[in-house]
Backbone as numpy.savetxt, mean C-alpha at the origin, in Angstrom:
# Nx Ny Nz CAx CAy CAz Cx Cy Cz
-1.59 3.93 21.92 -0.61 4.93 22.37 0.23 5.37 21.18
0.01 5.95 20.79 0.90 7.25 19.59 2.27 7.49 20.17
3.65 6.92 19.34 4.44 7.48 19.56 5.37 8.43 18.94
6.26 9.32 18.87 6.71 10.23 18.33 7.52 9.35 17.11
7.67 9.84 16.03 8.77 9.44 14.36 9.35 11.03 13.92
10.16 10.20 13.42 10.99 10.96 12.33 10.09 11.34 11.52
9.83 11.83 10.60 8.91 12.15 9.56 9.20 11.39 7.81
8.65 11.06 7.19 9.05 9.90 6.11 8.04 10.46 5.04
7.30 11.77 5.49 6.68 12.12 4.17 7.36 12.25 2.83
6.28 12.13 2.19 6.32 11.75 0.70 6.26 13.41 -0.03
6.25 14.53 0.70 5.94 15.74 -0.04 6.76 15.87 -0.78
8.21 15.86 -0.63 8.93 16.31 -1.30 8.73 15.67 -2.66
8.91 14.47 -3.05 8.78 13.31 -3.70 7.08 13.88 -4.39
6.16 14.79 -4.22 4.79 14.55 -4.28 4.73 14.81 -6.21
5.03 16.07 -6.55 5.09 15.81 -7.91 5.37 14.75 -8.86
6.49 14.50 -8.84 7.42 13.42 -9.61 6.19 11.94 -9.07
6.04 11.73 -7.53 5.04 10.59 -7.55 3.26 11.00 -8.15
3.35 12.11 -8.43 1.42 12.18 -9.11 1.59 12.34 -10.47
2.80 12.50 -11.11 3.16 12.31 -12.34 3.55 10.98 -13.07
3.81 10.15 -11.85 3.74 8.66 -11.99 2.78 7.73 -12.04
1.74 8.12 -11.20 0.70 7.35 -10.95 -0.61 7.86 -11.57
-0.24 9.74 -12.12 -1.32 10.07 -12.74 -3.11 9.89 -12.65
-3.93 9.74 -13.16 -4.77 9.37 -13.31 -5.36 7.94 -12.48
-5.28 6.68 -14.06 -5.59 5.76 -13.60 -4.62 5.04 -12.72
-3.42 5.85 -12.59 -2.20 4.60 -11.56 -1.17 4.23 -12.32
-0.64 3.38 -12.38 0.37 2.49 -12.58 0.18 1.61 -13.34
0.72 1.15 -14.18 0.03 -0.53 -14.48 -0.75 -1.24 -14.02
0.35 -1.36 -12.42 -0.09 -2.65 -11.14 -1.30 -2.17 -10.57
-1.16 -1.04 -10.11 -2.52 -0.23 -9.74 -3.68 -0.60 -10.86
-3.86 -0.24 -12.14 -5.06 -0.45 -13.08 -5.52 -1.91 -13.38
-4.62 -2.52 -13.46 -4.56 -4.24 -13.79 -4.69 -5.00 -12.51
-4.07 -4.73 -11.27 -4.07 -5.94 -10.56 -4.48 -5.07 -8.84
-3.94 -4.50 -8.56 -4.49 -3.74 -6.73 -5.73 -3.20 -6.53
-5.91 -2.37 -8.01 -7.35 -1.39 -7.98 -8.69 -2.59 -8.19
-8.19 -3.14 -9.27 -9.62 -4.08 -9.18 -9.51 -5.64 -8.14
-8.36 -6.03 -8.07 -8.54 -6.78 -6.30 -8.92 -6.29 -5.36
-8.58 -4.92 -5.13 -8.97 -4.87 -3.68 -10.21 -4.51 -3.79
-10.99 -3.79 -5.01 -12.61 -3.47 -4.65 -13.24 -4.89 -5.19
-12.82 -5.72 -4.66 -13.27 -7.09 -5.50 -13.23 -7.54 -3.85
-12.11 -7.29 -2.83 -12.15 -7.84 -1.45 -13.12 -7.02 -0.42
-12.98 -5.63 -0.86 -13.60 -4.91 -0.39 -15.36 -4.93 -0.05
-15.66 -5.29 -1.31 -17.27 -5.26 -1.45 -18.15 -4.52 -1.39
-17.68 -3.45 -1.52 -18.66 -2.04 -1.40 -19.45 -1.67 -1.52
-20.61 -1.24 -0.81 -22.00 -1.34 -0.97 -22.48 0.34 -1.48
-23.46 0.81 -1.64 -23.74 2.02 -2.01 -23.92 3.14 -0.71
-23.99 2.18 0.56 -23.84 3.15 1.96 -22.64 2.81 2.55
-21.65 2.17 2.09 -20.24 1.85 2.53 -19.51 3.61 2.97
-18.62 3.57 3.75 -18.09 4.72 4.26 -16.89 4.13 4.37
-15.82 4.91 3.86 -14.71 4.05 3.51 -13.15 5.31 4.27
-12.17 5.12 5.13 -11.15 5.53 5.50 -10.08 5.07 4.89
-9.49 5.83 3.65 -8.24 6.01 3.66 -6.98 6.47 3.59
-6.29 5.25 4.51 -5.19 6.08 5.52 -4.48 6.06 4.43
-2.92 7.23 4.66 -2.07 7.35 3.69 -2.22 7.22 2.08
-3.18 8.00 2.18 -4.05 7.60 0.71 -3.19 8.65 -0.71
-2.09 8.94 -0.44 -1.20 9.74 -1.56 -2.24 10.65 -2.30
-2.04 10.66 -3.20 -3.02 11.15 -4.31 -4.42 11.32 -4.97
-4.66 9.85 -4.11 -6.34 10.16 -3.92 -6.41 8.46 -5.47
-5.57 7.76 -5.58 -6.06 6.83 -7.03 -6.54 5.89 -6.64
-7.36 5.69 -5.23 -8.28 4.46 -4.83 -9.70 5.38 -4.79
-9.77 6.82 -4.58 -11.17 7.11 -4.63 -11.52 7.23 -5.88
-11.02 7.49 -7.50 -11.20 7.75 -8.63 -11.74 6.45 -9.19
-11.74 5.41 -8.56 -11.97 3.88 -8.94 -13.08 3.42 -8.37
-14.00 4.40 -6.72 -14.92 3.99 -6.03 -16.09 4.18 -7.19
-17.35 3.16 -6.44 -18.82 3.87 -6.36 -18.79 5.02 -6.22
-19.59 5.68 -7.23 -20.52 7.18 -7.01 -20.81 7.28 -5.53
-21.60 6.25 -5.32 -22.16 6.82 -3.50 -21.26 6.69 -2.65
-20.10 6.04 -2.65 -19.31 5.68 -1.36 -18.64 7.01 -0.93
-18.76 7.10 0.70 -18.12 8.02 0.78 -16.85 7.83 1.41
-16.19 9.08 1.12 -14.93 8.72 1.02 -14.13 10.13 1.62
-13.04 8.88 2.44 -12.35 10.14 3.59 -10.60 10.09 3.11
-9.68 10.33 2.25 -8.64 10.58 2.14 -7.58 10.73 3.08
-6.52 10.49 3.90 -6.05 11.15 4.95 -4.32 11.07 4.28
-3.25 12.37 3.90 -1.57 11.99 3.61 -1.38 12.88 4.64
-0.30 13.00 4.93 0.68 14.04 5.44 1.57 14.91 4.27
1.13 14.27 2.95 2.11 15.39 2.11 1.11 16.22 1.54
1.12 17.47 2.05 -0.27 18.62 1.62 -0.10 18.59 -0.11
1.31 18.57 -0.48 1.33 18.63 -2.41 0.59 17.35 -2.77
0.08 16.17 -2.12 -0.20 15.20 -2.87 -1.91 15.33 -2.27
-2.40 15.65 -1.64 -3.59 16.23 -1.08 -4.11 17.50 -2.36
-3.31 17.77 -2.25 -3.98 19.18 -3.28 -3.57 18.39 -4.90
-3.02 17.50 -5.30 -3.48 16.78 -6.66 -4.28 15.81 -6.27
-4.69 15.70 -5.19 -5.84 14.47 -5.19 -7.11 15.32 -5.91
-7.25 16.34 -4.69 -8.26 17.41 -4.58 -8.47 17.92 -6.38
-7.50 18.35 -7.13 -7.83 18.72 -8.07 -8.36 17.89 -9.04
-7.97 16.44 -9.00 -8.52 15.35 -9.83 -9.94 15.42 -9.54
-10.38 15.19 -8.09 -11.27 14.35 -8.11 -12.72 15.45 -7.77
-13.81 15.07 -8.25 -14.79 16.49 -7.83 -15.86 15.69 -7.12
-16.24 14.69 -6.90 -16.74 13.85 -6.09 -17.09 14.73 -4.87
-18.28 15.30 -4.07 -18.43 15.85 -3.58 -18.99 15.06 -2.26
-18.95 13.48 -2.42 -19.00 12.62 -1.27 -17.45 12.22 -0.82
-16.30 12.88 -2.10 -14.94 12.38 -1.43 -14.56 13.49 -0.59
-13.64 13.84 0.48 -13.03 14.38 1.11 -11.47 14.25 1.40
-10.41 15.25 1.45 -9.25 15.03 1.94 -8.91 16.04 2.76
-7.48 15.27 3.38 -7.16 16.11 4.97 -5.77 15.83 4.47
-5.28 16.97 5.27 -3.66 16.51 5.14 -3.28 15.71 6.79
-3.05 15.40 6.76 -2.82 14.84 8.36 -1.82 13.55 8.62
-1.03 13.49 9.52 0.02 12.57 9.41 -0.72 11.00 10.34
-1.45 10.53 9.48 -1.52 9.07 9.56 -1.21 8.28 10.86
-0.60 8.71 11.55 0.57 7.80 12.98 0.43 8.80 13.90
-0.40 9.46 13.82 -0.77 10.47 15.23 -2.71 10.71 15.06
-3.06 11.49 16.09 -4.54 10.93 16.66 -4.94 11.77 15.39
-6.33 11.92 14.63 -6.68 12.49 13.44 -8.54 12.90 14.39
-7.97 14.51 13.69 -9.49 14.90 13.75 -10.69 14.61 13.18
-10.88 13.45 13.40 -12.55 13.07 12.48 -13.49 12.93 13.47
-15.12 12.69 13.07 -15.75 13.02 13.97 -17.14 12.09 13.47
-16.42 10.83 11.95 -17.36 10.13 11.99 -16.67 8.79 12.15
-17.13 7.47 11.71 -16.75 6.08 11.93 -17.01 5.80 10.63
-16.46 4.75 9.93 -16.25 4.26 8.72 -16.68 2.80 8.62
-17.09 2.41 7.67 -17.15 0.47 7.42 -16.14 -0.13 7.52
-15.51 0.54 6.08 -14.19 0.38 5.58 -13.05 0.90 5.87
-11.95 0.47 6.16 -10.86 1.59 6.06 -9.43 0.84 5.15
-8.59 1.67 4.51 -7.66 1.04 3.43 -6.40 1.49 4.03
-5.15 1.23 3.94 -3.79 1.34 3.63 -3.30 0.47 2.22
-2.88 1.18 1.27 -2.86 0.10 0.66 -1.40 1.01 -0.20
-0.39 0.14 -0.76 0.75 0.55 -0.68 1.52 1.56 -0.47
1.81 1.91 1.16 1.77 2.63 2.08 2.16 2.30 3.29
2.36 1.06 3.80 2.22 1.20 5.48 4.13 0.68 5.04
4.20 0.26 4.35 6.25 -0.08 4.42 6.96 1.26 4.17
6.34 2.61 4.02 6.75 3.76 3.98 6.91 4.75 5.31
6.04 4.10 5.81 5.92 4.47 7.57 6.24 4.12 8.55
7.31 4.55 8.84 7.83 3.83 10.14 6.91 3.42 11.47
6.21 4.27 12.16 5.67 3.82 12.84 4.43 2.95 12.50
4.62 2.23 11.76 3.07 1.23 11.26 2.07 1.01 12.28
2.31 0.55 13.28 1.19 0.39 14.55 0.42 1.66 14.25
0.87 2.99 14.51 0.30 3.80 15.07 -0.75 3.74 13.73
-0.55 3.64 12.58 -2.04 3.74 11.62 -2.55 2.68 11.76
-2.26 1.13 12.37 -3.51 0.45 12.34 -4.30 0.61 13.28
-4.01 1.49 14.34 -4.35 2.05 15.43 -5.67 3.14 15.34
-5.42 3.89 14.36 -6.43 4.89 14.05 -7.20 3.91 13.18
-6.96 3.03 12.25 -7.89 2.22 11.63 -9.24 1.50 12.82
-8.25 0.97 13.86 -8.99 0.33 14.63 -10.28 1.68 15.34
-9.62 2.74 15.64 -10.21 4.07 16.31 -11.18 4.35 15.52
-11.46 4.06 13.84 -12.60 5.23 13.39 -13.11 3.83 12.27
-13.04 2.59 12.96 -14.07 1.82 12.31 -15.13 1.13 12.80
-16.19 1.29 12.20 -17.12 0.50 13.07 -17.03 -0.74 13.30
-17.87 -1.73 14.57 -18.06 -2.70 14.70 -18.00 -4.14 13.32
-16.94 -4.89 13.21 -16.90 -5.58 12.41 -16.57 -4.63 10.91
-16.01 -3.55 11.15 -15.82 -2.74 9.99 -14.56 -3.37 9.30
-14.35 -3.42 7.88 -13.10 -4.05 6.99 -12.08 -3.19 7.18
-10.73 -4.25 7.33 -9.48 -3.00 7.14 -8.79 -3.90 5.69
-8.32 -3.09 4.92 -7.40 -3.94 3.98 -6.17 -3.09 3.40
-4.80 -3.91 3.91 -3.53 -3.39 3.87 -3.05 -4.37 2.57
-2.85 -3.43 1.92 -1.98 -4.23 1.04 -0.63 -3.60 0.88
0.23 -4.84 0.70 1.98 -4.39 0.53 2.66 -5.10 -0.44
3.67 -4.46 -0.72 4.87 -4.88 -1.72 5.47 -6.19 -0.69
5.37 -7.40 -1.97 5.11 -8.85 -1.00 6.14 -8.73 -0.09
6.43 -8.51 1.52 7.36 -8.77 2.34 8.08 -9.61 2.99
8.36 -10.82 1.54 8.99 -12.01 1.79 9.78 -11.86 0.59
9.17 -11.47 -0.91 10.00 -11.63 -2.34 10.23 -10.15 -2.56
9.68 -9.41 -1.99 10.70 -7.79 -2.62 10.57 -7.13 -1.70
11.81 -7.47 -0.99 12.84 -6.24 0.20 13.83 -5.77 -0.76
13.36 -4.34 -0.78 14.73 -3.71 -1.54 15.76 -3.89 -0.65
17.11 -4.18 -1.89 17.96 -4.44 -1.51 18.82 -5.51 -0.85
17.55 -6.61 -0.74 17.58 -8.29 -0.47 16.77 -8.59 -0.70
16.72 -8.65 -1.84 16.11 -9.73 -2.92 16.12 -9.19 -4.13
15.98 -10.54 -5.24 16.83 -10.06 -6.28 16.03 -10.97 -7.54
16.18 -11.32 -8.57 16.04 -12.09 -9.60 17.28 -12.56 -10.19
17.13 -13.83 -10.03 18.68 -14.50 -10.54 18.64 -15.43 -11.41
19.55 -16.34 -12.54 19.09 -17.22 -13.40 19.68 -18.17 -13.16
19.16 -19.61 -12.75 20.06 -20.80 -12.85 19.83 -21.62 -14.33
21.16 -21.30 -15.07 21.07 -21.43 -16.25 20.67 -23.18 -16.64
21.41 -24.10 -15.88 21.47 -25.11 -16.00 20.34 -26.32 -15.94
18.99 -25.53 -15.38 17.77 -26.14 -15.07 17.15 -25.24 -15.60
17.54 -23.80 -16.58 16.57 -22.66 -17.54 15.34 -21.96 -16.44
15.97 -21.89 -15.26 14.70 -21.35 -14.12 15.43 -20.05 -13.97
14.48 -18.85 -13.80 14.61 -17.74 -13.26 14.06 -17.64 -11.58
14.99 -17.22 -10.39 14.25 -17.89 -9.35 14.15 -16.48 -8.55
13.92 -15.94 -7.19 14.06 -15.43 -6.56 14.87 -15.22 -5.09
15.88 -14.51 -5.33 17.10 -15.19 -4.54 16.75 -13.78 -3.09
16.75 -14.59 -2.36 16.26 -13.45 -0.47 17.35 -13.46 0.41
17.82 -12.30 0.43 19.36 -12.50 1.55 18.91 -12.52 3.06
17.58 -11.68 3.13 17.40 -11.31 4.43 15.90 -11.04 4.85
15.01 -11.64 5.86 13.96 -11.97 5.88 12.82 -11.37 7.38
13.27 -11.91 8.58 12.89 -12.29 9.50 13.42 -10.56 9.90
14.44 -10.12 10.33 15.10 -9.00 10.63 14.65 -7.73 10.08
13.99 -7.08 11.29 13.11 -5.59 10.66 14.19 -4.95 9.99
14.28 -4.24 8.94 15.05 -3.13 8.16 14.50 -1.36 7.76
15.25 -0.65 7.51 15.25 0.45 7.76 15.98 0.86 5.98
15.47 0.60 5.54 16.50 0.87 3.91 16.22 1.74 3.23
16.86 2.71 3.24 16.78 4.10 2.07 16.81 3.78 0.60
15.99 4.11 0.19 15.96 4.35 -1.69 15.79 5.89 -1.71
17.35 5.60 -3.16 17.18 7.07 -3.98 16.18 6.70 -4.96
15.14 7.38 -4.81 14.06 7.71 -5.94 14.63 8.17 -7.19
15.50 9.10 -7.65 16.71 9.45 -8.70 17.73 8.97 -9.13
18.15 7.40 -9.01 19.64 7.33 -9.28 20.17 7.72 -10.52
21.53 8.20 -10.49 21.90 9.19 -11.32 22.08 10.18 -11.40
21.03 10.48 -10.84 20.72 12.46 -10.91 21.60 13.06 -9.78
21.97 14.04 -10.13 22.95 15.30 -8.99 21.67 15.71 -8.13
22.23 15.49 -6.55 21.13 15.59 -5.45 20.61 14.78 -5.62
20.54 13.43 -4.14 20.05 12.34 -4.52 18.80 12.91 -3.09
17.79 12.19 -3.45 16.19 12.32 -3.12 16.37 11.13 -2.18
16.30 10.91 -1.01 16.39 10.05 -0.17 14.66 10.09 -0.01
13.80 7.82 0.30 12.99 7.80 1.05 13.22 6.87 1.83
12.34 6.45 2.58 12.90 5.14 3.36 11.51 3.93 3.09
12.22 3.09 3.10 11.03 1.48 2.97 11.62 0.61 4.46
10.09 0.50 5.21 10.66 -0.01 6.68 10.01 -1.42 6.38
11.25 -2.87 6.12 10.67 -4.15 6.00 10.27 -4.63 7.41
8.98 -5.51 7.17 9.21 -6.37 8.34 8.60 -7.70 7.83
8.78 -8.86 8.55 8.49 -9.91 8.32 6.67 -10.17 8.60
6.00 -10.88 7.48 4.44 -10.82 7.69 4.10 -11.22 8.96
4.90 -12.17 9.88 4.63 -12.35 11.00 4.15 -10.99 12.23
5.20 -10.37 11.87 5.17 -8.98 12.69 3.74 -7.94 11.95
3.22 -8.14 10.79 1.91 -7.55 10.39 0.59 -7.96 11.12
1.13 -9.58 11.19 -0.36 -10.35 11.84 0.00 -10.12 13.31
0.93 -10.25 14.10 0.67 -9.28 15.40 0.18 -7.66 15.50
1.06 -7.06 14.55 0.29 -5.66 15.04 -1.49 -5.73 14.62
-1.53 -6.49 13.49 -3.33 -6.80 13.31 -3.77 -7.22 14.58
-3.58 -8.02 14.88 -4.33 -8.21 15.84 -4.03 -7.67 17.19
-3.00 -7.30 17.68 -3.32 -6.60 18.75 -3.60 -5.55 18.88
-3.87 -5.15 17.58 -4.87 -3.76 17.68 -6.84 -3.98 17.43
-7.02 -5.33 17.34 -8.15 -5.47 17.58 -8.98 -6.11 16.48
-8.10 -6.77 15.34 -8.52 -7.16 14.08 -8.22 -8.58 13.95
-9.20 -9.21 13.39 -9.26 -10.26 13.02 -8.51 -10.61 11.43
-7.50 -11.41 11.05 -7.43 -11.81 9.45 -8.50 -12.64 8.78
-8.72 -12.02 7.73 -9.92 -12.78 7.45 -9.72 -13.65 6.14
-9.34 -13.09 5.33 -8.29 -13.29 4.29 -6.88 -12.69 4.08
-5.93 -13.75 3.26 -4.78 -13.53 2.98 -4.69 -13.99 1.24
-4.39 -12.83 0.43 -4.22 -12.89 -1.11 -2.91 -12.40 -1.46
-2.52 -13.34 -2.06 -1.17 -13.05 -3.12 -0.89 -12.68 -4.54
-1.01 -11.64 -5.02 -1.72 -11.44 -6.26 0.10 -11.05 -7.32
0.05 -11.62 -8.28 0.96 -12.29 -8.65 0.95 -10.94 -10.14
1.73 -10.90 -10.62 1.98 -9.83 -12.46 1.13 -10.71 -13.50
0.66 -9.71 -13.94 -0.84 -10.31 -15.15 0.22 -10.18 -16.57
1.21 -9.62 -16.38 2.11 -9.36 -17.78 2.48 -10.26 -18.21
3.04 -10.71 -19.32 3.31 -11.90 -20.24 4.83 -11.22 -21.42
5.75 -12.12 -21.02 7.33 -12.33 -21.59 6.89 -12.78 -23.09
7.46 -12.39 -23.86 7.81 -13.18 -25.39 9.28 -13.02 -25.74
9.68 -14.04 -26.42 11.01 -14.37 -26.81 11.53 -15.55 -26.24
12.68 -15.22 -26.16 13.59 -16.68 -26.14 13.85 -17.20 -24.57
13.46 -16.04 -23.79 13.21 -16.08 -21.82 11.96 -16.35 -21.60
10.85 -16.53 -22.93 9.75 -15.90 -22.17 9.33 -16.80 -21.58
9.11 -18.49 -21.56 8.88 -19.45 -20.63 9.04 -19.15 -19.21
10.78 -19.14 -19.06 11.00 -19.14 -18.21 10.78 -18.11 -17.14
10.92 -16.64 -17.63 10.08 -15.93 -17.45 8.69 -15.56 -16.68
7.77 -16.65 -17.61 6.54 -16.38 -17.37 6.17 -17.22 -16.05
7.18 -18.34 -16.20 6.77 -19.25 -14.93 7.32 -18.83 -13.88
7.99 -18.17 -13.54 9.03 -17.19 -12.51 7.83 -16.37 -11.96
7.37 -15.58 -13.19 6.61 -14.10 -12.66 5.10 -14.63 -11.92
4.69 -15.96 -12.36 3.58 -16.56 -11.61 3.57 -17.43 -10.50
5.20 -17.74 -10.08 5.14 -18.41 -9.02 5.38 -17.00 -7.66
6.01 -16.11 -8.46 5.93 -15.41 -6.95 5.22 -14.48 -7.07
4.93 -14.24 -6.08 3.56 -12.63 -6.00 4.32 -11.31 -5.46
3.66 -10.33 -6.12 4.06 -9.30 -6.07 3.31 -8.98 -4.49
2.48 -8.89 -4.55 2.00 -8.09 -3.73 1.11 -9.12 -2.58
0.99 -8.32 -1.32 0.24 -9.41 -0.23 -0.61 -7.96 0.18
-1.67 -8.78 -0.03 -3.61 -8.12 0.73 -4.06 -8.90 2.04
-3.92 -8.32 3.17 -4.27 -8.39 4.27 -6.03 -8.06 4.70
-6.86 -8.80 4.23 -8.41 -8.25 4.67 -8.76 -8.54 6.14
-9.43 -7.75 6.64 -9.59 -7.75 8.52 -10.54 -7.31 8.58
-11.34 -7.71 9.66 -12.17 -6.89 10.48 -11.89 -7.18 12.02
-12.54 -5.76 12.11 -12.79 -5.31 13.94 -13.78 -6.36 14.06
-12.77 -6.74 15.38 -13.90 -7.65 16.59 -14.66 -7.12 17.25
């Protein structure tokens, strides 16, 4: 059941974010999400792959030649720099808002969200269409900004000088949130988006009561490396907590 939202697109934001992520992505994207997740994924050369809230298109630039590939944003400016990157004539994009019913008319193996679903308020409603246009035992894989060590705005990096540990300090956990980031601070006219936390508990219910099994759970941690007089401490900080959490599923 699809219910009505506010709208949380990314259009406005679409330049400034395809000027960020460019090409190959991000750092985190080139080093650590892009090659984990086609590492969880497993993609075969007849794989058919859905993805939801797919921004810019920087998970199809990384596929197999043969895979085909279905794009779906709601921000038409980040649809039309996907489109211009990519010439892949097995990829496809739609502009279409993710959390309401989507005109497709085939079924997929695969389908992705992948840093994306804490931008959307209504989250159910896209694992919902995931569940709608995948086949039998088809993969879903959500990955998120870890939703235990980085809730903007509660949570933090702090130093306890006295034991030389850099730790991760969490004000607030369990309690869904609704938290606006200015994308600009500083700048005259502040750019409001929103990041909707919830606790992983509340991920593995909506997984599964939309019809998915967890199959795996990965915590994939910063590949970067500190030098200097922090960098120990540092380095052992940045490897005990993970950045990011990969949710792999399939339909039952």
């Amino acid at each position: 059941m699809f219910r009505p939202k506010k709208p949380t697109s990314w259009n406005h934001e679409a330049r400034w974010y395809n000027e960020l992520v460019d090409v190959k992505g991000q750092y985190f994207h080139e080093h650590v999400i892009i090659p984990k997740s086609l590492q969880l994924l497993d993609l075969k050369p007849d794989s058919t792959l859905l993805d939801l809230a797919c921004g810019n298109g920087i998970l199809a630039r990384y596929l197999p030649k043969a895979v085909t590939y279905y794009g779906i944003d709601a921000a038409p400016k980040l649809i039309q720099f996907a489109k211009n990157k990519d010439k892949n004539p097995r990829h496809h994009f739609v502009v279409s808002d993710v959390t309401q019913s989507l005109a497709l008319t085939t079924n997929f193996t695969h389908a992705t969200v992948i840093l994306a679903l804490q931008n959307i308020k209504d989250a159910t409603n896209v694992i919902t269409n995931a569940t709608r246009f995948l086949k039998p035992k088809g993969k879903l894989l959500i990955v998120l900004n870890h939703p235990c060590f980085r809730i903007p705005r509660q949570s933090s990096w702090e130093i306890d000088p006295q034991n030389k540990l850099q730790y991760r300090r969490i004000n607030r956990y369990l309690s869904p949130l609704e938290i606006p980031i200015n994308m600009h601070p500083g700048q005259i006219g502040k750019s409001i988006t929103w990041t909707f936390h919830l606790p992983i508990s509340a991920y593995s219910e909506m997984i599964t009561n939309n019809g998915f099994m967890i199959e795996k759970l990965a915590e994939w941690t910063s590949d970067k490396i500190s030098v200097g007089s922090a960098a120990k401490m540092e380095n052992r900080s940045r490897s005990e907590f993970p950045l990011f959490l990969a949710l792999l599923c399939h339909k039952n």
